[in-house]
N, C-alpha and C positions, 0 to 999 in steps of 0.2 A: 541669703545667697541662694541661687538656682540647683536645685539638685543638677547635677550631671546625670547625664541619659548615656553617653556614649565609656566604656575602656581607657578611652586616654583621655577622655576629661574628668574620668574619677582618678587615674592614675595622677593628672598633673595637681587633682584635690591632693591628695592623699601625700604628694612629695613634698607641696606648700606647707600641708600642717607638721609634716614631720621636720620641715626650718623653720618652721615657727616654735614650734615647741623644744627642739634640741638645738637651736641656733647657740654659737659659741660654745657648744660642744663637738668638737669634728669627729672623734671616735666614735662617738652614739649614733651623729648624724650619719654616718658616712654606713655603718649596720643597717638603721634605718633604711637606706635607699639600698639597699644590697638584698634586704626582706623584701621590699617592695617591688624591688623589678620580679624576684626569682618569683613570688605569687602573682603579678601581673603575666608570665613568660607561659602558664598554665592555661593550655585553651580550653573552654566549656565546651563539653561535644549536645548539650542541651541551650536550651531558650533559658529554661527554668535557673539549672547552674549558672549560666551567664548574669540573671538578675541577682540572684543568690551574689556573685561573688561581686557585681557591684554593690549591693545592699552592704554586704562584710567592709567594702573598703572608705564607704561611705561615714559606716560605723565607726571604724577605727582612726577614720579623719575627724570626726567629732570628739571623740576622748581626746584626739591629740591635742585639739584646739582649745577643749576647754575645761579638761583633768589633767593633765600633765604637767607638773612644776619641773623645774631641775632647781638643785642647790647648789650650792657649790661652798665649801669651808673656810671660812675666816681663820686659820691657823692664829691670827696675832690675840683675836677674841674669844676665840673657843667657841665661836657660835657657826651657824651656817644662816648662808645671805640665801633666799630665796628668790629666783627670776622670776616675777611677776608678768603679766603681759595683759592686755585689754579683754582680750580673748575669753581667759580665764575664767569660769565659775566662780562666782563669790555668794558661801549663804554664811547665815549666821547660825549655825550649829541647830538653831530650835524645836527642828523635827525630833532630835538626837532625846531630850525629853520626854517627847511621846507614848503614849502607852502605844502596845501593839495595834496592829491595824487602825491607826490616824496618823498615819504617816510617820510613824518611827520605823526601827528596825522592824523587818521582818525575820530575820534571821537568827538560828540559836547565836551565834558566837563562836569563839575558836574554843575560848575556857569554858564553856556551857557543857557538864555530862551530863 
């Protein structure tokens, strides 16, 4: 897909992935586009800010399209059904293995003192 160069073609990016990613959820969706206007409504008084805050919404169109799951609960199963979509990131964990720096974690952890 083309990067968007212009405000309202990263705007109309950014509301796409946010129905893609929270479709058939209307309360999430409905915040989602309520965030998105109110940081679109903010004018950059610079060049720089302006690329800045396309870069940001660019960003945040990417996680949506391809980190973002929603679940939703099977009450009858006990389990939660996950919405998958094409979009989606799919790996097989095998970095997660990794010693540091080859592409594992770089990070301590939340339990790590």
């Amino acid at each position: 897909m083309p990067q968007p160069s212009t405000p309202p073609q990263a705007y109309l990016t950014l509301l796409r992935a946010a129905r893609l990613a929270f479709a058939g959820d209307t309360k999430t969706l409905s915040a989602a586009r309520a965030r998105i206007r109110r940081e679109f409504r903010h004018t950059p008084s610079t060049q720089r800010e302006r690329e800045a805050g396309l870069q940001k919404a660019l960003d945040a169109a990417k996680i949506l399209r391809e980190n973002v799951v929603q679940g939703e609960f099977r009450a009858d199963r006990g389990v939660f059904r996950l919405r998958m979509h094409d979009e989606i990131e799919r790996g097989d964990n095998g970095s997660v293995r990794l010693p540091r720096g080859v592409g594992g974690s770089a990070g301590g952890g939340c339990c790590r003192k």
